[in-house]
C-alpha positions in Angstrom: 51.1 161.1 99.1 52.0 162.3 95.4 54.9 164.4 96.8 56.4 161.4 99.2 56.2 158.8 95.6 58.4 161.8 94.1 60.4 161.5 96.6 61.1 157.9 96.6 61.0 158.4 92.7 63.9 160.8 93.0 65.9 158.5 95.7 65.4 155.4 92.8 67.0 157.5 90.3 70.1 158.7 92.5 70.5 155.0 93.3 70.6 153.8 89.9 73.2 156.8 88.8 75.6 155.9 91.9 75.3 152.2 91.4 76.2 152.8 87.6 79.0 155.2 88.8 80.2 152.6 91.1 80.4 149.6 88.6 81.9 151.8 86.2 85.0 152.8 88.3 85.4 149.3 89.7 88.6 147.6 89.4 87.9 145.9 86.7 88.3 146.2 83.0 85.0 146.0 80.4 85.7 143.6 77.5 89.3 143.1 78.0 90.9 141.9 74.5 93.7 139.4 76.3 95.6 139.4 73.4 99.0 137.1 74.1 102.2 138.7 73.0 105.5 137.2 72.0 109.0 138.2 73.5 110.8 140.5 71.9 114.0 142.4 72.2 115.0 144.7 69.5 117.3 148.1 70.0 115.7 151.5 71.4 116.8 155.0 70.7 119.3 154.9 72.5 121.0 152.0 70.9 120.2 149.6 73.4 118.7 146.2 73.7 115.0 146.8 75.2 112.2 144.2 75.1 109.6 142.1 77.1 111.9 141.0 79.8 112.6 144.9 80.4 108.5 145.3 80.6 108.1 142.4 82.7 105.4 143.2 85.6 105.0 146.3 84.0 102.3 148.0 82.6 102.6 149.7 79.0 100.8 151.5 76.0 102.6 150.4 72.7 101.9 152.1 69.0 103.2 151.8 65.8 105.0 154.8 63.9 108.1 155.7 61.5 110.3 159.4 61.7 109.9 160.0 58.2 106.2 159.5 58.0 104.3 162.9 57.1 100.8 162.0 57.7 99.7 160.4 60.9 102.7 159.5 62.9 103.5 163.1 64.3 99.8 164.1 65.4 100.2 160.2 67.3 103.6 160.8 68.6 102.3 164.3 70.5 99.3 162.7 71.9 101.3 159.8 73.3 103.4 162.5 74.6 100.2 164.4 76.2 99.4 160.6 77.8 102.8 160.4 79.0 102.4 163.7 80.9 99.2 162.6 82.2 100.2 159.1 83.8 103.0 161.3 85.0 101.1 163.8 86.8 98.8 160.8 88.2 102.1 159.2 89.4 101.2 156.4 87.2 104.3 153.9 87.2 103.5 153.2 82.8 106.1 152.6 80.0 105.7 153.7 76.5 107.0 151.4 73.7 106.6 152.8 69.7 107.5 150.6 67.4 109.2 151.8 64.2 107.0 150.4 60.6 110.1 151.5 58.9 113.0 149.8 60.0 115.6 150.1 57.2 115.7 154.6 57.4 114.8 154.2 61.7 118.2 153.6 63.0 118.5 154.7 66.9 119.7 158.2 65.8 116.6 159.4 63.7 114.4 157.7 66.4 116.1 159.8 69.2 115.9 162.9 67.3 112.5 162.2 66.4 111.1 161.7 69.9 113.0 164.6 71.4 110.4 166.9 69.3 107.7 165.9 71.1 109.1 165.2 74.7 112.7 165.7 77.0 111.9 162.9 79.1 112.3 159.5 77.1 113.0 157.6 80.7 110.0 155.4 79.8 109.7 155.4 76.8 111.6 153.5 74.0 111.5 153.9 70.7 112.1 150.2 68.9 113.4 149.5 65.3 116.6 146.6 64.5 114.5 144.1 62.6 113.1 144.2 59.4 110.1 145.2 57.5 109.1 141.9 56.9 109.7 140.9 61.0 107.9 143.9 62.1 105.2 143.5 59.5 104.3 139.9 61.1 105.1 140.8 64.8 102.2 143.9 64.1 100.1 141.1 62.8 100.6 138.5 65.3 100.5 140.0 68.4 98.2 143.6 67.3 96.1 142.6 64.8 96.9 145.7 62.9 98.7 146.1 59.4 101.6 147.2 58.2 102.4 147.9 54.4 104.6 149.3 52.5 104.0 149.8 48.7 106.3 150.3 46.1 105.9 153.5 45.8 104.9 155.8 48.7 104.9 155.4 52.6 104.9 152.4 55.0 101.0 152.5 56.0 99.8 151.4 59.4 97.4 151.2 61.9 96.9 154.1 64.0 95.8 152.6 67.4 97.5 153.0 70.9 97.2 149.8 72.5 97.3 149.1 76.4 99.4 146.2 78.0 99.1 144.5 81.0 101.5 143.2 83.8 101.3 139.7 82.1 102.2 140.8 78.6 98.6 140.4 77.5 96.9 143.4 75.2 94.0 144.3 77.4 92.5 147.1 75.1 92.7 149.1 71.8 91.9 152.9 71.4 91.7 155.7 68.5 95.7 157.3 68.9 94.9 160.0 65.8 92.0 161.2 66.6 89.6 162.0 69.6 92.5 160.2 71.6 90.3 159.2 75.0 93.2 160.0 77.3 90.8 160.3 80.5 89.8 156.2 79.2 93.1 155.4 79.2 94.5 156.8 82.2 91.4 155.1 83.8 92.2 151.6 83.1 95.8 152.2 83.4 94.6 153.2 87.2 92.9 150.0 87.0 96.0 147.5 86.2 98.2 149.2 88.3 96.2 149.6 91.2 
Protein backbone atom coordinates (compact mmCIF):
# COMPACT_ATOMS: atom_id res chain seq x y z
CA UNK A 1 0.00 0.00 0.00
CA UNK A 2 2.87 2.59 1.22
CA UNK A 3 4.94 1.77 -1.88
CA UNK A 4 1.82 2.25 -4.54
CA UNK A 5 0.99 6.10 -2.53
CA UNK A 6 4.81 6.65 -3.50
CA UNK A 7 4.06 5.86 -6.49
CA UNK A 8 1.17 7.97 -7.21
CA UNK A 9 3.12 10.59 -4.99
CA UNK A 10 5.93 10.48 -7.58
CA UNK A 11 3.44 10.59 -10.77
CA UNK A 12 1.79 14.01 -8.91
CA UNK A 13 5.05 15.51 -8.84
CA UNK A 14 6.11 14.76 -12.59
CA UNK A 15 2.73 16.16 -13.44
CA UNK A 16 3.11 19.23 -11.75
CA UNK A 17 6.84 19.77 -13.32
CA UNK A 18 5.52 19.07 -16.95
CA UNK A 19 2.43 21.13 -16.60
CA UNK A 20 4.78 24.03 -15.27
CA UNK A 21 7.19 23.19 -18.24
CA UNK A 22 4.31 23.33 -20.50
CA UNK A 23 2.84 26.77 -19.41
CA UNK A 24 6.17 28.14 -19.36
CA UNK A 25 7.02 27.52 -23.11
CA UNK A 26 3.54 28.35 -24.23
CA UNK A 27 3.12 30.90 -26.89
CA UNK A 28 2.50 33.41 -24.83
CA UNK A 29 4.44 36.21 -23.17
CA UNK A 30 4.38 36.73 -19.02
CA UNK A 31 3.72 40.33 -18.17
CA UNK A 32 4.03 41.87 -21.47
CA UNK A 33 5.00 45.81 -20.93
CA UNK A 34 2.85 46.97 -24.33
CA UNK A 35 4.57 50.03 -24.44
CA UNK A 36 3.31 52.14 -27.69
CA UNK A 37 6.02 53.66 -29.83
CA UNK A 38 6.07 56.60 -32.06
CA UNK A 39 7.33 56.54 -35.83
CA UNK A 40 10.54 57.39 -36.41
CA UNK A 41 12.98 57.70 -39.21
CA UNK A 42 16.34 59.00 -38.58
CA UNK A 43 19.69 57.94 -40.69
CA UNK A 44 21.68 54.50 -40.06
CA UNK A 45 25.30 53.69 -40.48
CA UNK A 46 25.21 53.61 -43.57
CA UNK A 47 23.79 57.02 -44.18
CA UNK A 48 20.54 56.01 -44.91
CA UNK A 49 16.94 56.78 -43.92
CA UNK A 50 15.84 53.77 -41.59
CA UNK A 51 12.86 53.82 -39.19
CA UNK A 52 9.40 52.27 -38.09
CA UNK A 53 8.00 51.84 -41.56
CA UNK A 54 11.34 49.74 -42.40
CA UNK A 55 10.45 47.47 -38.99
CA UNK A 56 6.92 47.29 -39.85
CA UNK A 57 5.70 43.49 -39.14
CA UNK A 58 8.94 42.93 -37.82
CA UNK A 59 10.17 41.92 -34.75
CA UNK A 60 13.17 43.86 -33.07
CA UNK A 61 15.46 44.38 -29.86
CA UNK A 62 16.41 48.14 -29.68
CA UNK A 63 19.16 49.72 -27.10
CA UNK A 64 20.60 52.85 -26.43
CA UNK A 65 24.52 53.53 -26.91
CA UNK A 66 27.15 56.27 -28.18
CA UNK A 67 30.94 55.26 -30.05
CA UNK A 68 32.72 57.33 -27.84
CA UNK A 69 31.39 56.03 -24.58
CA UNK A 70 34.12 54.24 -22.42
CA UNK A 71 32.04 52.57 -19.81
CA UNK A 72 29.05 50.60 -20.63
CA UNK A 73 28.40 50.89 -24.30
CA UNK A 74 31.05 48.37 -25.60
CA UNK A 75 30.51 45.44 -23.01
CA UNK A 76 26.47 46.14 -24.44
CA UNK A 77 27.42 46.40 -28.05
CA UNK A 78 29.27 42.67 -27.87
CA UNK A 79 26.47 41.10 -26.07
CA UNK A 80 23.95 42.37 -28.68
CA UNK A 81 26.37 41.10 -31.04
CA UNK A 82 26.45 37.50 -29.16
CA UNK A 83 22.27 37.88 -29.43
CA UNK A 84 22.55 38.62 -32.94
CA UNK A 85 24.51 35.31 -33.58
CA UNK A 86 22.06 33.50 -31.54
CA UNK A 87 18.66 34.56 -33.29
CA UNK A 88 20.90 33.82 -36.27
CA UNK A 89 21.73 30.34 -35.61
CA UNK A 90 17.90 29.79 -34.46
CA UNK A 91 17.06 31.19 -37.90
CA UNK A 92 15.21 33.84 -36.07
CA UNK A 93 13.97 36.51 -38.75
CA UNK A 94 14.94 39.69 -35.81
CA UNK A 95 16.31 43.29 -36.50
CA UNK A 96 18.60 45.10 -34.25
CA UNK A 97 18.14 48.91 -33.92
CA UNK A 98 20.87 51.01 -31.35
CA UNK A 99 20.16 54.24 -31.00
CA UNK A 100 23.01 56.75 -30.66
CA UNK A 101 22.70 59.09 -26.89
CA UNK A 102 25.19 61.18 -28.59
CA UNK A 103 24.11 62.55 -31.64
CA UNK A 104 26.29 65.63 -32.38
CA UNK A 105 30.08 63.28 -32.44
CA UNK A 106 27.75 59.87 -34.04
CA UNK A 107 27.66 60.78 -37.54
CA UNK A 108 27.05 57.47 -39.90
CA UNK A 109 30.90 57.07 -40.26
CA UNK A 110 31.91 56.67 -36.47
CA UNK A 111 28.67 54.52 -36.07
CA UNK A 112 29.89 52.15 -38.94
CA UNK A 113 33.28 51.89 -37.64
CA UNK A 114 32.07 51.33 -34.36
CA UNK A 115 29.81 48.42 -35.03
CA UNK A 116 32.19 46.76 -37.42
CA UNK A 117 34.34 45.92 -34.00
CA UNK A 118 31.89 43.88 -32.75
CA UNK A 119 30.30 42.23 -35.86
CA UNK A 120 30.78 41.84 -40.08
CA UNK A 121 27.25 41.40 -40.57
CA UNK A 122 25.22 44.76 -40.04
CA UNK A 123 22.33 43.39 -42.55
CA UNK A 124 19.95 43.75 -39.60
CA UNK A 125 21.06 45.88 -37.70
CA UNK A 126 21.13 49.72 -37.84
CA UNK A 127 22.85 51.94 -36.01
CA UNK A 128 20.52 55.36 -35.70
CA UNK A 129 21.78 58.98 -34.89
CA UNK A 130 20.53 62.45 -37.16
CA UNK A 131 18.51 64.18 -34.53
CA UNK A 132 19.53 65.88 -31.57
CA UNK A 133 20.29 65.41 -27.98
CA UNK A 134 17.41 66.99 -26.92
CA UNK A 135 15.03 64.81 -29.65
CA UNK A 136 16.65 61.67 -28.61
CA UNK A 137 16.59 62.48 -24.99
CA UNK A 138 12.57 62.75 -25.17
CA UNK A 139 12.11 59.93 -27.78
CA UNK A 140 14.19 57.56 -24.89
CA UNK A 141 11.73 58.95 -22.50
CA UNK A 142 8.62 58.67 -24.30
CA UNK A 143 8.57 55.58 -25.92
CA UNK A 144 11.49 53.62 -23.25
CA UNK A 145 11.02 55.01 -20.15
CA UNK A 146 14.69 55.14 -19.75
CA UNK A 147 17.01 58.38 -19.33
CA UNK A 148 19.29 60.03 -21.16
CA UNK A 149 21.71 62.86 -19.80
CA UNK A 150 24.36 64.50 -20.63
CA UNK A 151 26.16 66.74 -18.02
CA UNK A 152 28.29 69.50 -18.60
CA UNK A 153 31.06 67.92 -17.99
CA UNK A 154 31.58 64.18 -18.63
CA UNK A 155 29.70 61.53 -20.78
CA UNK A 156 26.07 61.22 -22.07
CA UNK A 157 24.66 58.72 -19.37
CA UNK A 158 21.94 56.24 -20.13
CA UNK A 159 20.08 53.35 -19.51
CA UNK A 160 21.58 50.18 -20.11
CA UNK A 161 18.54 47.85 -21.05
CA UNK A 162 17.92 45.87 -24.38
CA UNK A 163 14.45 46.14 -25.04
CA UNK A 164 12.24 43.66 -27.22
CA UNK A 165 9.70 44.89 -29.91
CA UNK A 166 6.90 43.43 -31.29
CA UNK A 167 5.28 43.12 -34.90
CA UNK A 168 2.87 46.00 -33.85
CA UNK A 169 5.57 48.42 -32.78
CA UNK A 170 4.65 47.80 -29.09
CA UNK A 171 7.71 47.24 -26.42
CA UNK A 172 6.74 43.89 -25.06
CA UNK A 173 9.68 43.45 -22.48
CA UNK A 174 12.78 44.96 -20.85
CA UNK A 175 16.01 43.00 -19.85
CA UNK A 176 19.64 43.72 -18.09
CA UNK A 177 21.98 44.41 -21.59
CA UNK A 178 25.31 44.96 -19.28
CA UNK A 179 25.22 42.45 -17.16
CA UNK A 180 23.97 38.75 -16.70
CA UNK A 181 22.49 39.52 -20.31
CA UNK A 182 19.53 36.48 -20.34
CA UNK A 183 20.08 35.71 -23.99
CA UNK A 184 18.44 32.13 -23.63
CA UNK A 185 15.12 34.69 -22.20
CA UNK A 186 15.34 36.62 -25.00
CA UNK A 187 15.72 34.31 -27.78
CA UNK A 188 12.75 32.58 -26.02
CA UNK A 189 10.21 35.17 -26.37
CA UNK A 190 11.64 36.31 -29.55
CA UNK A 191 10.54 32.45 -30.65
CA UNK A 192 7.37 33.41 -29.13
CA UNK A 193 6.48 36.64 -31.43
CA UNK A 194 7.73 35.24 -34.37
CA UNK A 195 6.29 31.96 -34.15
Amino acid sequence: MKRYQKIIGLMVVFCLFVLAGCSESGSKLRKPLNWDLETFQFTNQDGKQFGTKDLKGKVWVADFMFTNCQTVCPPMTANMAKLQKMAKEEKLDVQFVSFSVDPDLDKPENLKAFIQKFTEDTSNWNLLTGYSLEDITKFSKDNFQSLVDKPENGQVMHGTSFYLIDQNGKVIKKYSGISNTPYEDIIRDMKRLVG
